[in-house]
LOLOZA-901183 format. One line per 10 residues: their letters; for each residue z, y, x of N, C-alpha, C. Coordinates in nm, 2 decimals. Atoms other than C-alpha are relative to their C-alpha. Layout:
REM residues N
A	Z:Y:X:Z:Y:X:Z:Y:X  ...
END
This chain:
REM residues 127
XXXXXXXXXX	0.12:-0.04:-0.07:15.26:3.13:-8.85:0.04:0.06:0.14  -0.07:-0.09:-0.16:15.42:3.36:-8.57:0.11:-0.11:0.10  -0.06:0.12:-0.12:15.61:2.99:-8.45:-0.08:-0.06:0.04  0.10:0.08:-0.03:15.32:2.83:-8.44:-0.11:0.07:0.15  0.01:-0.08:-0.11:15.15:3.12:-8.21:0.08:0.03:0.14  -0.13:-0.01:-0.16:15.45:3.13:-7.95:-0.07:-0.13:0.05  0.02:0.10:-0.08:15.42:2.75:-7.94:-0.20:0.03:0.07  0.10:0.02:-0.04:15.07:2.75:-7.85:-0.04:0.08:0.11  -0.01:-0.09:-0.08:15.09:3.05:-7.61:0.15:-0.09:0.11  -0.05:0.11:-0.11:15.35:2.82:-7.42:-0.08:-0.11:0.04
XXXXXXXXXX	0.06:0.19:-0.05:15.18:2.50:-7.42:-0.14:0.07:0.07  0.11:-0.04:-0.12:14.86:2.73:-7.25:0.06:0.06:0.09  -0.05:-0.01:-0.15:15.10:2.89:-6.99:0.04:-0.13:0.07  -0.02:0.16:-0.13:15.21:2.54:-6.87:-0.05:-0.09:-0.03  0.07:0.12:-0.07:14.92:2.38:-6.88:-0.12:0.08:0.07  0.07:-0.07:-0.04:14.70:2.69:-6.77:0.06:0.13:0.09  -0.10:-0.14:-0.08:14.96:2.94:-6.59:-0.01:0.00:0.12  0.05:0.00:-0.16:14.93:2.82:-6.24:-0.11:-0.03:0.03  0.13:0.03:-0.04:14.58:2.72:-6.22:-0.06:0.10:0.10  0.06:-0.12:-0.10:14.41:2.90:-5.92:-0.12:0.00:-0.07
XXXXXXXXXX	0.14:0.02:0.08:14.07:2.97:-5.96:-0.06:0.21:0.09  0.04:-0.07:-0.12:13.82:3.26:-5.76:-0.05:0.14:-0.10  0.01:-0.09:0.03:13.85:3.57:-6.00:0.10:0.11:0.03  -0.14:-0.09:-0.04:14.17:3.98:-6.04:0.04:0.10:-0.13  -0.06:-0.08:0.11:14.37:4.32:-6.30:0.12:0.10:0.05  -0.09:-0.04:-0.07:14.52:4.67:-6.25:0.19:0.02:-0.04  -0.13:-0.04:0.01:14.88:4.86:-6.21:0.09:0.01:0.12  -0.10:-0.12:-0.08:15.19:5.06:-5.99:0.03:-0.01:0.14  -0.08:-0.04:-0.12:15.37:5.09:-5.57:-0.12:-0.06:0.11  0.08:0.09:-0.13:15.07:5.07:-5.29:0.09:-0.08:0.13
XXXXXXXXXX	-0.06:0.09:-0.12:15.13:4.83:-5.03:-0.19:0.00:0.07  0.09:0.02:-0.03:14.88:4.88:-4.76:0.00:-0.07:0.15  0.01:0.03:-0.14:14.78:4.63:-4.47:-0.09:0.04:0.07  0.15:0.00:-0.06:14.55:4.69:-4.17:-0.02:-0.07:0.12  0.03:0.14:-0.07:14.38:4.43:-3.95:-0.10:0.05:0.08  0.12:-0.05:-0.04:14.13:4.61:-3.73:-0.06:-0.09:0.09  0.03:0.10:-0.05:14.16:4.32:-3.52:-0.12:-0.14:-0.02  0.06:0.03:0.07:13.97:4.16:-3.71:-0.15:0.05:0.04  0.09:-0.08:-0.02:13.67:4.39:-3.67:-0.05:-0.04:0.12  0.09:0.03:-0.08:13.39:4.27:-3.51:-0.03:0.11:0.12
XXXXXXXXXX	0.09:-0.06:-0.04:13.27:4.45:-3.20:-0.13:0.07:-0.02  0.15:-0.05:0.06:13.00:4.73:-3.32:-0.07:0.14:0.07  0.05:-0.11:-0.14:12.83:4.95:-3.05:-0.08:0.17:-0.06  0.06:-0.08:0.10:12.66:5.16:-3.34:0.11:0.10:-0.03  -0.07:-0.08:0.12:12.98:5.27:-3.52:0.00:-0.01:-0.12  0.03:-0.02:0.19:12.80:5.25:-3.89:0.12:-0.12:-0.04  -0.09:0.08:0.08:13.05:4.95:-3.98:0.14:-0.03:0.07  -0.15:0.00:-0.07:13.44:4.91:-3.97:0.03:-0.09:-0.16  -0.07:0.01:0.08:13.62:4.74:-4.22:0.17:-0.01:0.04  -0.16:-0.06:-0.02:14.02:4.88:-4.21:0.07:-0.09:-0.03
XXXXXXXXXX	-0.23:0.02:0.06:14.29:4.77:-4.45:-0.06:0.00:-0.13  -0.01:0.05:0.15:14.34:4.62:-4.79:0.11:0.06:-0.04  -0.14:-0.08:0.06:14.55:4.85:-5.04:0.02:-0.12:-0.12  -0.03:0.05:0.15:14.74:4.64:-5.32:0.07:0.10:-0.05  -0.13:-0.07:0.09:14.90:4.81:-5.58:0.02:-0.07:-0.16  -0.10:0.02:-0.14:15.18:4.71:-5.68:0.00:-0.12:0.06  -0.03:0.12:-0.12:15.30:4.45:-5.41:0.13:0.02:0.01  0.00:0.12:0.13:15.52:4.27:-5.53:-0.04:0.06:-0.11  0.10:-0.05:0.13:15.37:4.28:-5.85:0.16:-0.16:-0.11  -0.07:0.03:0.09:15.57:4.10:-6.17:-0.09:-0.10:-0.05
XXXXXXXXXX	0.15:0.03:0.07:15.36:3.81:-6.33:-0.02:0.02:-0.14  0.10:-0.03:0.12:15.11:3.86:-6.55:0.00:0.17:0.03  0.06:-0.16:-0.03:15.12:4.27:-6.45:-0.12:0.01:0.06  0.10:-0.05:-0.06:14.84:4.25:-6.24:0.03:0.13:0.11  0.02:-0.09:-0.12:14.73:4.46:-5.91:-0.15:0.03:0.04  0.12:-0.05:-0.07:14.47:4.66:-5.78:-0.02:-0.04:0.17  0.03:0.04:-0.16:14.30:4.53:-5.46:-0.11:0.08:0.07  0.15:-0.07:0.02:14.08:4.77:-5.30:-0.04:-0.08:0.18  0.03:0.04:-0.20:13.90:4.69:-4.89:-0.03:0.11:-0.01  0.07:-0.11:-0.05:13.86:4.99:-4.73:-0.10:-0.02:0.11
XXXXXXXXXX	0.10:-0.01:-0.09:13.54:4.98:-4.54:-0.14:0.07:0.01  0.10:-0.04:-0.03:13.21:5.15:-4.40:-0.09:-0.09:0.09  0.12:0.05:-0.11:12.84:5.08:-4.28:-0.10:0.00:-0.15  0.14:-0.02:0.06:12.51:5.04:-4.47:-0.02:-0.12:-0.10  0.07:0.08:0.11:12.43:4.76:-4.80:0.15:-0.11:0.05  -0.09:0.13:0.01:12.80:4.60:-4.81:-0.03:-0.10:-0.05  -0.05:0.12:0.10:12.88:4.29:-4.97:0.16:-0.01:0.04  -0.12:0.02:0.01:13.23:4.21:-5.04:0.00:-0.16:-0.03  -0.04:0.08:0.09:13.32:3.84:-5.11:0.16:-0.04:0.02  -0.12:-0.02:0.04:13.67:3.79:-5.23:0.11:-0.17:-0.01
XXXXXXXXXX	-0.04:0.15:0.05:13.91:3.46:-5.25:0.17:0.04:-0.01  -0.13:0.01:0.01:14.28:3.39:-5.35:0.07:-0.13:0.03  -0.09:0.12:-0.01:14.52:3.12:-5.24:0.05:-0.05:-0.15  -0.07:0.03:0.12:14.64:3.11:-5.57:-0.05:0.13:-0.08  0.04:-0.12:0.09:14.58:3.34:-5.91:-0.13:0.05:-0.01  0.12:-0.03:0.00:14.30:3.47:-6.03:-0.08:0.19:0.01  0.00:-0.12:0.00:14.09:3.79:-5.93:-0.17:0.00:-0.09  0.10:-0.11:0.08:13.84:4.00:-6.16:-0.06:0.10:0.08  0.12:-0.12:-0.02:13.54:4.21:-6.05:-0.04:-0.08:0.12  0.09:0.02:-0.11:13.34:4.26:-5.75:-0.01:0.13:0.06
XXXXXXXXXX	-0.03:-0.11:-0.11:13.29:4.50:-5.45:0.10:0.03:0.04  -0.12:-0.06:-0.08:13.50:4.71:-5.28:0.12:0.01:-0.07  -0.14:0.01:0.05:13.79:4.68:-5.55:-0.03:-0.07:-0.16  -0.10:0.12:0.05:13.93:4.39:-5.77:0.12:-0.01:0.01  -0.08:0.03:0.06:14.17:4.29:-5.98:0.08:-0.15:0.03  -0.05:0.14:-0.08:14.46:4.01:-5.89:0.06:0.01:-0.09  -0.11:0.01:0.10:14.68:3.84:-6.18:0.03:-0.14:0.05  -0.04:0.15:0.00:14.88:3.55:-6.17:0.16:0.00:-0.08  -0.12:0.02:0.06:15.18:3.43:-6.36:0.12:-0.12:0.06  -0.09:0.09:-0.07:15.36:3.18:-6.11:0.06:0.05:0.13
XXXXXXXXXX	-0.09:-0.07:-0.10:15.62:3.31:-5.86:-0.03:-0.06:0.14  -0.01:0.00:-0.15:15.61:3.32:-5.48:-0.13:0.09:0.04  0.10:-0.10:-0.09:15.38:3.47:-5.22:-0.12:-0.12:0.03  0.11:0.03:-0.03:15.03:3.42:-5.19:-0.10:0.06:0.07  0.12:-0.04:-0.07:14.72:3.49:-5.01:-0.11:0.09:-0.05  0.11:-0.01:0.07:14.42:3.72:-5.09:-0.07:0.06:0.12  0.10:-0.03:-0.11:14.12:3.74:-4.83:-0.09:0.07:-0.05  0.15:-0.08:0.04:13.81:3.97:-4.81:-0.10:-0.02:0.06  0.07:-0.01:-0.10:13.52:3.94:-4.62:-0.11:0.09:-0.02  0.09:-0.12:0.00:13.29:4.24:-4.57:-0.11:-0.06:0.08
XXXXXXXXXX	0.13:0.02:-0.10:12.95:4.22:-4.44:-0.11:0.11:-0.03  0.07:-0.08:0.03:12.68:4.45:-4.37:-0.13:-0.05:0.06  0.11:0.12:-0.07:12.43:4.14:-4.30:-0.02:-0.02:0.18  0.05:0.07:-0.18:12.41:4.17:-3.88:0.18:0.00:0.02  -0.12:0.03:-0.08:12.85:4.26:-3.87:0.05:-0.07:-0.09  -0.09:0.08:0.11:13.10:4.04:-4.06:0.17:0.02:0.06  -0.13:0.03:0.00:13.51:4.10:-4.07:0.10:-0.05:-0.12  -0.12:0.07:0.09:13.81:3.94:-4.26:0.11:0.01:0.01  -0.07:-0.02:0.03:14.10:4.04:-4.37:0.08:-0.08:-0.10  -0.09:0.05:0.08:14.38:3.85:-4.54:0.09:0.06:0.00
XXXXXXX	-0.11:-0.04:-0.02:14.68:3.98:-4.62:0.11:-0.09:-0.17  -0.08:0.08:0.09:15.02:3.84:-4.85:-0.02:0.12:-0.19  -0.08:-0.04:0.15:15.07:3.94:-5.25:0.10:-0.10:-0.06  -0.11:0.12:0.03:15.43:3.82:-5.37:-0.02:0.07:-0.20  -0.02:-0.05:0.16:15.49:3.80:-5.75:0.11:-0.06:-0.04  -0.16:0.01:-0.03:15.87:3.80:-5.80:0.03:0.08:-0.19  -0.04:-0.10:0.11:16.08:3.92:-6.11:0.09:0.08:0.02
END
């Protein structure tokens, strides 16, 4: 019974382990980037979006990482994408897992319906 379980938990990591796909999961060492550049011109002030914290970065697969955007202004939306791996939730912080090694991508785009910025930055997942 317990050989039969391994095999089957193998044969769905390598035929399911690298699949991307547009969901995230937490755990440990912030890594934070910030892209202000990014940031639209806003004569108001109410909206800024900063910097993306991971934690951790590198991350181990299958540990998972917390992704938060830090930003301000009035009726966000957040939508979220990954080059690879999948993230969990929604809003201002999501979950990133994946189980295939190297460095990948995870974008954010904030919007407060009249500003819009975006942010990408790397997550590696190494052993």
């Amino acid at each position: 019974m317990r050989k039969s379980v391994y095999i089957v938990f193998v044969f769905y990591l390598v035929l399911f382990g690298c699949k991307k796909s547009d969901n995230v999961i937490p755990t440990g060492t912030a890594t934070n980037y910030s892209d202000i550049s990014s940031t639209p011109p806003n004569p108001g002030g109410a909206f800024s979006f900063t910097k993306i914290t991971i934690n951790p970065n590198p991350m181990q697969p299958g540990q998972g990482a917390k992704v938060v955007a830090v930003a301000s202004g009035n009726n966000l939306t957040y939508k979220w994408s990954t080059s690879h791996g999948e993230l969990f939730g929604n809003g201002s912080s999501v979950y990133y897992d994946d189980s295939c090694l190297g460095t990948f991508t995870i974008t954010c785009v904030v919007s407060d319906g009249t500003h819009t910025a975006t942010i990408t930055v790397p997550i590696t997942i190494s052993n």
